[in-house]
N, C-alpha and C positions, 0 to 999 in steps of 0.2 A: 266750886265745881258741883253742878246740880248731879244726883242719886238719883236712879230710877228703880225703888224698894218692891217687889212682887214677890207673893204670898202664893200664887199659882203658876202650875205650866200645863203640859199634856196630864191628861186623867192617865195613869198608864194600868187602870182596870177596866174589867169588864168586856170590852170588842178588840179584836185580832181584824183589822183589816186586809183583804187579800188584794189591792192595787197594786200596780205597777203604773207607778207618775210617769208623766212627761215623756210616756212612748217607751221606755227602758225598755231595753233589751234582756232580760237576767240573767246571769249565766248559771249554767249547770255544773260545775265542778268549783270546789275550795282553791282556797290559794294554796301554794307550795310552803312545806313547813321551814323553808331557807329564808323566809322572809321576814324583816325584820323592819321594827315601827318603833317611834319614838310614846312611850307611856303618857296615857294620858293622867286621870283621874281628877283633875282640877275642875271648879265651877267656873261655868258659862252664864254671861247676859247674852239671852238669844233674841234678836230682835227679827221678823222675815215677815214678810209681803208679798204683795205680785204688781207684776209690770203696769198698774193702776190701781184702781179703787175696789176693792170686791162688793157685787151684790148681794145687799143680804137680806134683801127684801123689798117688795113693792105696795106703797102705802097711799092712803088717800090724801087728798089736798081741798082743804076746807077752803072755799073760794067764797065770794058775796053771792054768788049764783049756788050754792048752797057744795055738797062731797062733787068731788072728780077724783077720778085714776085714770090719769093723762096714759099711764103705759099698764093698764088692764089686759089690752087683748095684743101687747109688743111681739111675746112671746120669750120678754127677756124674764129670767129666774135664779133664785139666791145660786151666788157659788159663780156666776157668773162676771166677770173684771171690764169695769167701764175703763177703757183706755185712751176716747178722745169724742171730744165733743165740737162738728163743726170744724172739724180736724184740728182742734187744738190740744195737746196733750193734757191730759189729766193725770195727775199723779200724787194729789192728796185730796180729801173730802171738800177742801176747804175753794180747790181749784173752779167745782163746779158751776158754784154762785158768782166766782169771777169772771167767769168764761161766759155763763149764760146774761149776765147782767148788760154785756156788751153785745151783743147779739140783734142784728138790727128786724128778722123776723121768728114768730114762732114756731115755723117750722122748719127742722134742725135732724141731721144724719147723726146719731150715736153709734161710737163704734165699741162694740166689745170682744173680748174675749171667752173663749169656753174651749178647754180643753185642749189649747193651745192653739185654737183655729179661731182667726178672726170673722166677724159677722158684721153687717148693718142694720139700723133700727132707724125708720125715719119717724120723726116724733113730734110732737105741740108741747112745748111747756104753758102752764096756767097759772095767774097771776093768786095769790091767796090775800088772802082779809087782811096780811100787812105790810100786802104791797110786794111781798118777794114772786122771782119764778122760781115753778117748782115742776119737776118731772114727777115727783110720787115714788121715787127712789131710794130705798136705805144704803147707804153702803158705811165700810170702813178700809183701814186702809192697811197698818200693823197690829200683831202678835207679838207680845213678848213677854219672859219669862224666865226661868234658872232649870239648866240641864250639867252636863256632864261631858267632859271632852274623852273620846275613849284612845283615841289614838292622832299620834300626825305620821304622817310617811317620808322617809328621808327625804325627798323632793316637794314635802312642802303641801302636806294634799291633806285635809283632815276629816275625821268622822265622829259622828258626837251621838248620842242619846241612843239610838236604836231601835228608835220607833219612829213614827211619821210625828208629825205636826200637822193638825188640822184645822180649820178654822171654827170655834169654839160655837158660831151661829148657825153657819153652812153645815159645818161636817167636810169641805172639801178641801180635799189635800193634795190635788193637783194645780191649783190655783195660786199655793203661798212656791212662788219657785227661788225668791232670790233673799236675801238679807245680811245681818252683819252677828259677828260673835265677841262678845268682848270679856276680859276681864270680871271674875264678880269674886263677891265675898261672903261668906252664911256668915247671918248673922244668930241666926237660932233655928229652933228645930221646933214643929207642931209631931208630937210622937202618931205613931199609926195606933190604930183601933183596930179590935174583931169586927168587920162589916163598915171601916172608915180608916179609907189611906190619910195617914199623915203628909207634909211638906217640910221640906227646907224651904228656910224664909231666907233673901237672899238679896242685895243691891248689886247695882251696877252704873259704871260712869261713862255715856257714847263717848267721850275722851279716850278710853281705855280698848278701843278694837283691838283684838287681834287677826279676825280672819272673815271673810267671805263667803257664806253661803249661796254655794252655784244649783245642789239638790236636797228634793226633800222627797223621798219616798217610806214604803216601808220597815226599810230597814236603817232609818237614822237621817240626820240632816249630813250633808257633805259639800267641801269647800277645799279654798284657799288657806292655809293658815300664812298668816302675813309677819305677825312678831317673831325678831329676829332673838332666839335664846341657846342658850348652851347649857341650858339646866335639867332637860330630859334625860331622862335613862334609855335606852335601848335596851330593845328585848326581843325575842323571836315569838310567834307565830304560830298556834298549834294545828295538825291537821285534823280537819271533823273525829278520824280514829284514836289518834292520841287522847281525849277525851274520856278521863274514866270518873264513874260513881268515886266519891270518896273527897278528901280532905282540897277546898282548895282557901281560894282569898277574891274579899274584892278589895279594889282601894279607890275610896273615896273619901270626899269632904264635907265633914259632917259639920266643921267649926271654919271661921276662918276663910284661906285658900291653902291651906298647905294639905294634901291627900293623905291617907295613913291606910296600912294595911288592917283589913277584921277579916277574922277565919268563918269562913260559910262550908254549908255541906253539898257538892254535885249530889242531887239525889237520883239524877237519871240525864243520860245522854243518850237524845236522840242520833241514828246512825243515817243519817239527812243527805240522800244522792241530788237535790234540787231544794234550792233557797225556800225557807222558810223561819220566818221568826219567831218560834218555840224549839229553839235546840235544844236545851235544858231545864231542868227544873230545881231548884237550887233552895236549900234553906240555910236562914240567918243562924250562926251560932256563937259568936263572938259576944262575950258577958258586957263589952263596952258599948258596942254598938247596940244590944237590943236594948239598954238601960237609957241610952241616949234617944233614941229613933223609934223604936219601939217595931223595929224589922226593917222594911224596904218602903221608904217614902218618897213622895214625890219630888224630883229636881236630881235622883239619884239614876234616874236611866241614861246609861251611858256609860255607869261606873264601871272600869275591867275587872276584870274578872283572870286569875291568875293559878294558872296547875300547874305542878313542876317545873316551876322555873319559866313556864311559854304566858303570855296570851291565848288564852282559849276562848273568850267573847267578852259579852257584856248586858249587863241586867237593862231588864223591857218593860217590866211588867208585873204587878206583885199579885198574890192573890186576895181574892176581894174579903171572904171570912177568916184569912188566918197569913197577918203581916208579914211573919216570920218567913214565909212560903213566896215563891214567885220565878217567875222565865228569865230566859237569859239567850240571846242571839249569839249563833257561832261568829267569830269574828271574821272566817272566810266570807262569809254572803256581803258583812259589811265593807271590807277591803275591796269588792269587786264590786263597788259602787263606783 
């Protein structure tokens, strides 16, 4: 059974992105404190895409007639999603050379993506010094990585991480709209630094799905969760108010896949009438987990976050000169994804 072992996911320092993906609507009020979700804090293999190839850049093509950049003046630009060429579907890197190799002229309609609006590019591909066609186009295709499941909802709907997912070339995070979540397991921990976040190092088996990701904005990726278990806890749902400075928990997975609770300190609750992801500001204090992790690394956004008994959100984001210290998302903004 092939492993898919990654050392990275989202940076979760440094920029607070203010998007709303794929047209969202956001709402303005929390969820009702009556509501109740099945516990997440297990690790995720996150794997997510978009409905083709994203661009991520437009390159030259060294021909016998010396550079060309067949698509210089296209006006196509990184971040934007090659989706068909010649109207034939593109949907991995590898498609393109397929597609264009059968092509009986060199000029060709490219269709892409941007923003979720389709456009045309009518184009020449140029042959290079070894014989291939070549448009002068970077693209790829998947992200993937280890995050944190925060919740599923009795009906089977889940939410993970808490931040967006971005494309690590682009920068755009309207483009990755769909993917899959699966099963993973830490295998070790990289401890955080003053001025350098650590990771969970972490594999995964695409054997091992368990759910669907349908969005990804900035409040977390959200889906389908598809594996059928009975092993969740149920637990209720705090309102933005219930939220007090003082003693709470996260539970996450530091070893393994089994979650464990460590005592953290609410150092401040934002009193938040409109979605925003700095509701809290939260410090590590739990002697096991700062020995181990060395505060808030990365592959742990997502992890809940637990006051009196409720969900109250989940950690986003650490800060960048001092590990111990970091954000946390109300779990209403995210529930109303």
């Amino acid at each position: 059974m092939k492993k898919i072992c990654t050392r990275f996911f989202i940076i979760l320092i440094l920029a607070f992105l203010s998007v709303n993906s794929l047209g969202a609507v956001m709402p303005t009020k929390p969820v009702d404190t009556s509501t109740e979700v099945y516990l997440g804090g297990r690790p995720l293999g996150i794997e997510i895409g978009a409905d083709g190839v994203i661009v991520t850049g437009i390159s030259k093509v060294e021909t016998a007639n010396g550079a060309e950049f067949p698509m210089k003046d296209s006006g196509v630009r990184s971040g934007d999603v090659l989706t068909k060429i010649a109207g034939k579907s593109v949907v991995k890197p590898e498609d393109i050379s397929t597609i264009v190799n059968k092509l009986p002229s060199a000029d060709v309609i490219l269709t892409f993506l941007r923003d979720g609006k389709p456009f045309e590019v009518r184009a020449k591909f140029v042959v290079d010094k070894n014989g291939e066609r070549r448009f002068g186009v970077n693209v790829r295709d998947k992200i993937t990585g280890i995050g944190t499941l925060t919740y599923v909802t009795t009906n089977g709907k889940f939410g993970a991480l808490g931040h967006h997912i971005a494309d690590s070339e682009t920068g755009i995070i309207s483009a990755l709209t769909s993917g899959s979540i699966f099963d993973a397991y830490i295998d070790g921990v990289k401890k955080s630094m003053p001025d350098k976040a650590g990771e969970l190092i972490g594999s995964f088996s695409r054997s091992d799905s368990v759910g669907r990701i349908k969005k990804n904005n900035e409040f977390g990726i959200f889906g389908e969760y598809t594996k059928a278990e009975n092993n969740f806890q149920k637990i209720k749902t705090a309102n933005i108010d219930e939220i007090k400075p003082g003693k709470a928990y996260v539970y996450t997975t530091i070893s393994g896949s089994k979650p464990e609770y460590y005592e953290i300190d609410i150092v401040k609750a934002e009193r938040q009438s409109k979605p925003d992801v700095k509701s809290m500001v939260i410090s590590i204090t739990d002697k096991r987990l700062l020995n181990k992790t060395g505060g808030i690394v990365q592959g742990m956004s997502g992890s809940p976050i637990i006051q009196n008994g409720k969900l109250v959100g989940a950690v986003t984001h650490v800060y960048v000169g001092e590990p111990t210290m970091g954000f946390a998302v109300f779990i209403g903004w995210m529930l109303q994804n």
